[in-house]
C-alpha positions in Angstrom: 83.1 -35.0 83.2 84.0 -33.4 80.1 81.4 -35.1 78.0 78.5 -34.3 80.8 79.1 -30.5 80.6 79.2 -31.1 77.4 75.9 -33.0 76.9 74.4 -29.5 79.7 76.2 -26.8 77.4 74.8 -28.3 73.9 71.5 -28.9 75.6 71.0 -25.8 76.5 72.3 -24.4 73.4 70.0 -26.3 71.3 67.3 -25.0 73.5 68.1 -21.1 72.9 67.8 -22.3 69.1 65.0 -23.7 69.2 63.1 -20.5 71.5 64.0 -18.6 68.9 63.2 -20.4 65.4 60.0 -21.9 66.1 58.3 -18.9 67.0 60.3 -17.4 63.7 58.8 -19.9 61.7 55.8 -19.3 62.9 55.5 -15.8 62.4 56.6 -16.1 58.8 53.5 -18.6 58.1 51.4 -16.1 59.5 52.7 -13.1 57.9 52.3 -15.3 54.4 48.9 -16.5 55.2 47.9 -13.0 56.0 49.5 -11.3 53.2 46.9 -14.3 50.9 43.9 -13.2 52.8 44.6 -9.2 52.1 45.3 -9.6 48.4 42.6 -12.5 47.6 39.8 -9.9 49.9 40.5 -7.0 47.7 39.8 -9.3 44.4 37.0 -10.5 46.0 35.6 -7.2 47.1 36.4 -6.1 43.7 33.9 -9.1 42.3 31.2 -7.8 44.7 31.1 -4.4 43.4 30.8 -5.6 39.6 28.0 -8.3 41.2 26.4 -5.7 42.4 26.7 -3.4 39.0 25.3 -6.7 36.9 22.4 -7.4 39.6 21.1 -4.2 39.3 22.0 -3.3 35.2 20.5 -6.8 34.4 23.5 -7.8 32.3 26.2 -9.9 33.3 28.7 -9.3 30.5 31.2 -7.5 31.6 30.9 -9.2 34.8 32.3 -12.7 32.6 34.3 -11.1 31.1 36.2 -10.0 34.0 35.6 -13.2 35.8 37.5 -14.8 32.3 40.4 -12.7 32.4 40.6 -12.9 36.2 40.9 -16.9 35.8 43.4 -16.5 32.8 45.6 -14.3 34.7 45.9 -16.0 38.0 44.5 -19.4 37.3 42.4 -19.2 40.1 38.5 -20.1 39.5 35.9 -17.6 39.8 31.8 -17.8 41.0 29.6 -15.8 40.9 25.6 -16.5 42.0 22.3 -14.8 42.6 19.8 -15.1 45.6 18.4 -18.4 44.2 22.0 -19.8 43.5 21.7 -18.9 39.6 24.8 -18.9 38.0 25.3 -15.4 36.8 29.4 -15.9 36.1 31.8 -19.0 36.2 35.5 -19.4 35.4 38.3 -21.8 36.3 35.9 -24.6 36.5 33.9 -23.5 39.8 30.5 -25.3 39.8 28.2 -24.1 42.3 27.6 -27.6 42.9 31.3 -27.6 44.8 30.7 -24.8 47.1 27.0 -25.6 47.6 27.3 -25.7 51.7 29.4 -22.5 51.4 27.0 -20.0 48.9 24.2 -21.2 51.7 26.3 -19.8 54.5 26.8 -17.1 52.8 23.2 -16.0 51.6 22.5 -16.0 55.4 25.1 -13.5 55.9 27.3 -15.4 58.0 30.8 -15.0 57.9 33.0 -17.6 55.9 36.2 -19.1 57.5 39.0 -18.1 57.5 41.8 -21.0 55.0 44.4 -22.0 57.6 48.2 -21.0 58.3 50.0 -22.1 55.0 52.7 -24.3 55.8 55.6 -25.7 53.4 53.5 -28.8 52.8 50.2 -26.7 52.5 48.1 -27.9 49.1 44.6 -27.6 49.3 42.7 -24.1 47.9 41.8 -21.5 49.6 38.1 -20.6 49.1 37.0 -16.9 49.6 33.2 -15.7 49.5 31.6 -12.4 49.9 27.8 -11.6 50.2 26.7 -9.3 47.5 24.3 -6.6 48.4 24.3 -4.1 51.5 22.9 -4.8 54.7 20.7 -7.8 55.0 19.2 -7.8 51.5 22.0 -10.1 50.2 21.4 -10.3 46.2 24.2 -13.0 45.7 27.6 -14.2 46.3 31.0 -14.4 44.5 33.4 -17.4 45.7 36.7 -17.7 44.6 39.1 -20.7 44.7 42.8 -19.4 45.5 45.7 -21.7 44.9 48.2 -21.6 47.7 51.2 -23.3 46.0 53.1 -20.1 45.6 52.7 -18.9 49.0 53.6 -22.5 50.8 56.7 -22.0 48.1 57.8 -18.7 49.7 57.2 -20.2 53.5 59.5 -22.7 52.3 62.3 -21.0 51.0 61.9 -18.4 54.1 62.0 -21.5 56.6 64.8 -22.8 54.6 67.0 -19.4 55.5 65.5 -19.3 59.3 66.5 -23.4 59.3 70.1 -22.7 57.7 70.6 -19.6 60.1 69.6 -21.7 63.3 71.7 -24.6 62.2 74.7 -21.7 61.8 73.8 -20.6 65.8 73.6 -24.1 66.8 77.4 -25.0 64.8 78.6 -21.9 66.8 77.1 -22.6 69.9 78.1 -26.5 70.0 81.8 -24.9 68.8 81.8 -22.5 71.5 80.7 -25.4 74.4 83.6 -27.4 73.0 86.1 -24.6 73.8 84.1 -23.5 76.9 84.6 -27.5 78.3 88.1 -27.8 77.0 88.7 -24.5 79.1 87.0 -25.9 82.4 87.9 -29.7 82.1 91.7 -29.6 80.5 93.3 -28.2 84.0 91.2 -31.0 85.9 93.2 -33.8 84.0 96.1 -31.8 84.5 95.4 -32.3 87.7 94.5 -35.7 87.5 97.6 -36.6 85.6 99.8 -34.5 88.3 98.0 -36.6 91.5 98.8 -39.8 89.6 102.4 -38.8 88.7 102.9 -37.8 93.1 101.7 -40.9 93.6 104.0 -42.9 91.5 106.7 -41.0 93.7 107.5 -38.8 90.9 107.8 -34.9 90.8 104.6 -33.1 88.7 103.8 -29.7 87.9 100.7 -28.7 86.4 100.0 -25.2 84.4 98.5 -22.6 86.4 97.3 -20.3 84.1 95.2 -21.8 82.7 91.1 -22.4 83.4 88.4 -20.6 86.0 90.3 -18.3 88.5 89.8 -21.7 91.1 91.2 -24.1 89.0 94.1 -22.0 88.3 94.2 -21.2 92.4 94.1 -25.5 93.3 96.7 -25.9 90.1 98.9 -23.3 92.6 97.9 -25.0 95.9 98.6 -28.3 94.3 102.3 -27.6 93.0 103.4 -26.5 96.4 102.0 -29.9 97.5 103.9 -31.5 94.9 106.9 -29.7 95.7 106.7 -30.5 99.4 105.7 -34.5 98.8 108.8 -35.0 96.5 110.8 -33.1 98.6 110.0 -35.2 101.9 110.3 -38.7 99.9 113.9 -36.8 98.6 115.0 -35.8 102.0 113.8 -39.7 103.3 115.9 -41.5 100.7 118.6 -39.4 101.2 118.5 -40.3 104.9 117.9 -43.8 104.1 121.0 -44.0 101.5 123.4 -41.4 103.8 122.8 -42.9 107.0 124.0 -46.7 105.2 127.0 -45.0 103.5 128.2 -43.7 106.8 127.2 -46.8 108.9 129.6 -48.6 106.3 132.6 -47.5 107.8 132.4 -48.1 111.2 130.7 -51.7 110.2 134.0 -52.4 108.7 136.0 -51.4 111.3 133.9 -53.3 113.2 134.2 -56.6 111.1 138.0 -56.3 111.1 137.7 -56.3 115.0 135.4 -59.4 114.8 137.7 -60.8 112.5 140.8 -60.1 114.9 139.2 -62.3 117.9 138.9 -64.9 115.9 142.0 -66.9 117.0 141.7 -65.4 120.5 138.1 -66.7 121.5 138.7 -70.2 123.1 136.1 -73.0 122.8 133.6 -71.9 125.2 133.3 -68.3 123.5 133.2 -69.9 120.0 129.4 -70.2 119.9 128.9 -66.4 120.7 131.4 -65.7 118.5 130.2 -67.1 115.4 126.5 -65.5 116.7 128.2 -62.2 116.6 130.0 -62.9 113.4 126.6 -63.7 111.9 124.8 -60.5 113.1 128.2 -58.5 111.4 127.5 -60.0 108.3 123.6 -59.4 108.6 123.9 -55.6 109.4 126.5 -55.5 106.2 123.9 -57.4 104.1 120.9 -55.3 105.2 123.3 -51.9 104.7 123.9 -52.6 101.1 120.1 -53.7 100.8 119.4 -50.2 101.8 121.6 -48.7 99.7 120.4 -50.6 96.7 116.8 -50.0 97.3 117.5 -46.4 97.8 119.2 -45.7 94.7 116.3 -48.2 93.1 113.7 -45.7 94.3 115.8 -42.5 93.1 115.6 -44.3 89.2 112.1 -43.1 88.6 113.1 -39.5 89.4 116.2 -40.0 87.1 114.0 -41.5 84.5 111.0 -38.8 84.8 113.7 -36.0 83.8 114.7 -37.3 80.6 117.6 -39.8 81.5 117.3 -43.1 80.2 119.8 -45.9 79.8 121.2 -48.3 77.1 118.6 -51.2 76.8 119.8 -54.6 77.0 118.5 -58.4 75.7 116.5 -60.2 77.4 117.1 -63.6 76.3 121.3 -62.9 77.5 120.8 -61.7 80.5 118.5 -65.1 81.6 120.9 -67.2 80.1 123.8 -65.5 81.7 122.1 -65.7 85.8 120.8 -68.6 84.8 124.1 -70.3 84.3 125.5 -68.0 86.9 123.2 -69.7 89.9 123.4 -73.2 88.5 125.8 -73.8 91.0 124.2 -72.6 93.7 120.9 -74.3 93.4 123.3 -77.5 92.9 124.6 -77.2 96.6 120.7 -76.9 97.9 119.9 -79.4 96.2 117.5 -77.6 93.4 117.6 -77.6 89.7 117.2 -74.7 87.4 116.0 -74.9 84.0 116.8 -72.4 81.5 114.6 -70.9 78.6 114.2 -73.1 75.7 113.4 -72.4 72.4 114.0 -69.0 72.3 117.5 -67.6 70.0 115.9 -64.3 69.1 117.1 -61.1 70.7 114.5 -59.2 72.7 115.7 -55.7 74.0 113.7 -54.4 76.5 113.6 -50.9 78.4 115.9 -51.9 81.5 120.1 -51.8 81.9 121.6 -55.1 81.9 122.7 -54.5 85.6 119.2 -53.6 87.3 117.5 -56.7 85.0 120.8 -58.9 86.2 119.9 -57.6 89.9 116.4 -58.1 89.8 117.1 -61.8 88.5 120.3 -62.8 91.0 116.9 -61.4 93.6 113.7 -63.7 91.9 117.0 -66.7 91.6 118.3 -66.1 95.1 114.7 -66.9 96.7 113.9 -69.4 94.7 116.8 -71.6 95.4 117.1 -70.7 99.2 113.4 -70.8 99.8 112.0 -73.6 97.5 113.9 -76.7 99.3 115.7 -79.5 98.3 114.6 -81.3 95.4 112.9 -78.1 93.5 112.9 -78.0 90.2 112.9 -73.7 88.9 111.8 -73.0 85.6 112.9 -69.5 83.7 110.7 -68.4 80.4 109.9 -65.8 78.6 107.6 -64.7 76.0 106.8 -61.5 74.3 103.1 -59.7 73.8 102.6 -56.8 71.6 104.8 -53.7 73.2 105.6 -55.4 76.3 108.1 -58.7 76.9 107.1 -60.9 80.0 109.5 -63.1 82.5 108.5 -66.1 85.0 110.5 -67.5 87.3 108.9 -70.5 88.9 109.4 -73.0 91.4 107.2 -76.1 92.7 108.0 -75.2 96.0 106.0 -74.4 99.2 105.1 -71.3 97.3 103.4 -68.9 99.0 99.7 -67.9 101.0 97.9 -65.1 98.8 98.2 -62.7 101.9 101.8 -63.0 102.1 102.8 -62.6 98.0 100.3 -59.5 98.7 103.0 -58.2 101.4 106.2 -60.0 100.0 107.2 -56.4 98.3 106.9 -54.4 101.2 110.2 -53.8 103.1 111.7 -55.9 105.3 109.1 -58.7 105.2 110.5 -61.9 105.3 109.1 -65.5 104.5 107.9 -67.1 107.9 108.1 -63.6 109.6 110.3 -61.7 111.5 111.5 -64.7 113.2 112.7 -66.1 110.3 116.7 -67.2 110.4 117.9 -65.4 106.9 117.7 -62.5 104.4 116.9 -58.9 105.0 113.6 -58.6 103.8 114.4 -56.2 100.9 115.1 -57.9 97.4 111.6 -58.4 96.5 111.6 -55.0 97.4 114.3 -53.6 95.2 113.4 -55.9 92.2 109.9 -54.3 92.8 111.2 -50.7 92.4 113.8 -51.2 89.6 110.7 -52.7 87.3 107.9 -50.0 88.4 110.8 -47.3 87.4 111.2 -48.6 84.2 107.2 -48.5 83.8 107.2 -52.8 83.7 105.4 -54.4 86.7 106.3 -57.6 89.2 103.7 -60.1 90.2 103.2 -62.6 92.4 101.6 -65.6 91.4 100.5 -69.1 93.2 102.0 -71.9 90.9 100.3 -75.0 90.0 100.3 -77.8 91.1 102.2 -75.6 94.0 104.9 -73.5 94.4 105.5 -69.7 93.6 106.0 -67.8 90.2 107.2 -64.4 89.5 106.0 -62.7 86.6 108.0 -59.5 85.4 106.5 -57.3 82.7 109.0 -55.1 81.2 108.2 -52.7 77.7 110.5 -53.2 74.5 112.9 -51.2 73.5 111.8 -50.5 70.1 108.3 -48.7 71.4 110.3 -45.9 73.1 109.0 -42.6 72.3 
């Protein structure tokens, strides 16, 4: 937007310019070209009367002479003819021969034209003539050759000052457009950056004094929204987190019930007991997975106001889950393969417990979901400011319409049917990596199965 108002405000500008110079330049040719014909009609007129004086004396000397000393002077040629085209003075090298179509015009009494507008470029003489005599008994004619070169100089050096003054408008205009579309455009990426920053989930202000009187009233209109947005995603996490911390106490009381009955519930109850048992232990699963994805939802708000944490290394914390699940994914019959050929520390931008969380998440799936007899692969690699993590299994994998809804909460592989989990890891691992401004996809693996790519930036391009 900015560069369009900007293209409208210099256009324009350009065009005031340009209304104004060209008719300047313009007039200045004019007033040169007409300041030439006033001067070269008086010497002209002056040659008539001295004509006529020589015509009617019968001697032409002084008439030469002054025809001479006119040429000398000015370097401008000088002609002077009778009725029957005799020579009666010549200087500067004016033949009649060269003016022959011109002296006839003239002995006919008919106006000679007028030498155009001198221009910067302008080289060719000007030629003047002038019937001598009164009325229409014309006894001659005196033509003189007028160089223009030092009037097309002076159009020139005046154009140069109207050029150099309309380039100086046109530099203040363009600088004044700049500042006029800085002024406009500035609070609409404010804007823009405060609508992206709400819908990140994080709290934005934008200035509001800043811009046009109705910028500055939506900057005002849209801090309140901000302001309320935050504060209803605050007051639902808060719910979300409060309503599982005080769930948690009665859940236990209720577990060490459960766990009472268990010697009292005779054969036939066992079955429903170890139902209930079961349905305990998923409420107390899906509590904590609450109260981990509500405090991973609260770390972009931490991180927005300037509280960051330590970083950690990469390649450790792999090697560390990595060896941690092996077990695991022994019992269901899985293998896991750790990273190999990497030694090099690589710190990236995330706390060793929220990048050990979101791995024990992308691990816990992947044994549990790939089957017996999958092999899951762990790598790493790093690319320009940014380090990037797979986990990948050859497993079932995955439809692309369910890794496009495997991060929303509570969805579960195989639906809501399905016999384990809570639906909420991918979820949390999702939050903790958007907080620390990495990214978690889901990819198809080939020749099947699912992998997990995390992005996450490096430590060492922290502002």
């Amino acid at each position: 937007m900015r560069t369009r108002l900007l293209v409208v405000l210099v256009a324009m500008a350009l065009a005031v310019v340009a209304a104004f110079a060209f008719p300047l330049l313009s007039s200045t040719a004019e007033r040169r070209t007409q300041q030439l014909l006033i001067a070269r009609a008086a010497d002209v007129d002056r040659f008539v009367v001295l004509a006529q004086q020589a015509v009617d004396a019968g001697d032409t000397t002084t008439l030469a002479a002054e025809a001479a000393r006119y040429a000398s002077l000015y370097g401008e040629a000088v002609l002077v003819v009778d009725a029957r085209k005799t020579t009666l003075a010549s200087a500067g090298g004016l033949a009649a021969g060269d003016v022959r179509e011109l002296i006839d015009a003239t002995l006919r009494n008919q106006r000679s034209p007028a030498p155009p507008m001198i221009e910067p470029w302008s080289d060719a003489p000007a030629l003047f003539a002038r019937p001598v005599g009164t009325g229409t008994r014309v006894a001659g004619v005196v033509v003189l050759r007028a160089s223009v070169l030092a009037a097309a100089a002076d159009v020139s050096a005046q154009w140069g000052l109207i050029a150099a003054g309309a380039l100086l408008a046109a530099a203040v205009f363009v600088l004044l457009a700049v500042v006029l579309a800085r002024w406009m455009v500035r609070p609409l990426h404010d804007l823009e950056d405060g609508v992206l920053a709400v819908t990140a989930g994080h709290h934005s202000q934008v200035p509001a004094r800043a811009g046009p009187r109705e910028l500055r009233s939506l900057a005002t209109s849209f801090n309140l929204m901000s302001d309320a947005v935050v504060e209803a995603s605050e007051q639902q996490r808060r719910l979300i987190a409060d309503a599982s911390h005080q769930l948690r106490n009665p859940m236990a009381a209720l577990r060490l019930r459960v766990d009472s009955l268990a010697t009292r519930v005779d054969e036939d109850g066992q079955r429903a007991y170890r139902a209930a048992v079961a349905e305990v232990e998923r409420l107390e699963s899906l509590l904590d997975g609450l109260l981990a994805l509500a405090l991973a939802e609260s770390t972009a708000t931490r991180l927005a106001g300037g509280h960051d944490d330590e970083p950690c290394d990469l390649a450790t914390v792999v090697a560390e889950r990595v060896d941690a699940w092996r077990a695991s994914a022994e019992q269901a019959g899985a293998s896991i393969q750790p990273p190999e050929g990497h030694d090099e520390p690589v710190l990236v931008r995330c706390p060793e417990a929220e990048l050990a969380q979101v791995l024990d998440v992308l691990l816990d799936n992947a044994v549990h979901y790939a089957g017996p007899g999958a092999h899951i692969e762990t790598d790493w690699e790093t690319d320009g400011a940014v380090a990037r993590l797979v986990v990948r299994d050859d497993g079932p994998g995955l439809s692309t319409e369910d890794r496009a809804k495997a991060t929303e909460r509570f969805w579960r592989a195989g639906g809501d049917g399905a016999p384990r989990g809570t639906g909420l890891g991918l979820s949390i691992a999702h939050h903790l990596v958007i907080a620390r401004g990495g990214d978690l996809e889901l990819r198809a693996a080939q020749p099947s199965g699912l992998a997990v790519w995390i992005t996450l930036p490096l430590a060492e391009e922290r502002a």
